[in-house]
N, C-alpha and C positions, 0 to 999 in steps of 0.2 A: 371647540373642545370642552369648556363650560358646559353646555346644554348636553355633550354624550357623558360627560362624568357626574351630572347633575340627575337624567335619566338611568343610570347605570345603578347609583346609589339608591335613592327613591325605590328603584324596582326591587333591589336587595331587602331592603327594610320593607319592604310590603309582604317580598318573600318567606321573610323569617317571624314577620308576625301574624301570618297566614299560619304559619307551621303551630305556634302559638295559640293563634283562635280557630280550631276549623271551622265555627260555624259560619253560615253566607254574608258574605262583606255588601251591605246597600251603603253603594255609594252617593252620597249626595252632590246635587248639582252645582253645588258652589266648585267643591273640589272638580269637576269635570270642566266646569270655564275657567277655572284655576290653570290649570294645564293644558287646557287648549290656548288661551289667550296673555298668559305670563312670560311666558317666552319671546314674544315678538312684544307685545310691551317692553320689554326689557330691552331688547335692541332697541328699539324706538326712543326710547330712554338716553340709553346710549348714545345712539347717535346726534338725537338735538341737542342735547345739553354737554355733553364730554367732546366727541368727534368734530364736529360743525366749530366749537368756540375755538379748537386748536386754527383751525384754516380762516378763521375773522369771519366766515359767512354769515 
């Protein structure tokens, strides 16, 4: 639920500051491995160090 209300907001505020700037948005590639690769990091995150200590593994 995190990651749909995480992408839902993001996509709002790009939205409205698209409306804001129209000229063409270059995106850079930090921001593009940013968002492809932060989210499953983050579960991975999750689960070794929060998930895993609760069950002793």
């Amino acid at each position: 639920m995190f990651v749909w209300t995480f992408a839902f907001v993001l996509s709002l505020g790009l939205r409205f500051w698209g409306l804001h700037h129209p000229e063409p948005f270059i995106i850079r590639p930090f921001i593009v491995w940013g968002l492809l690769f932060a989210p499953s990091a983050l579960l991975l995150i999750y689960l070794t160090f929060i998930r895993f200590r609760k069950f002793g593994v």
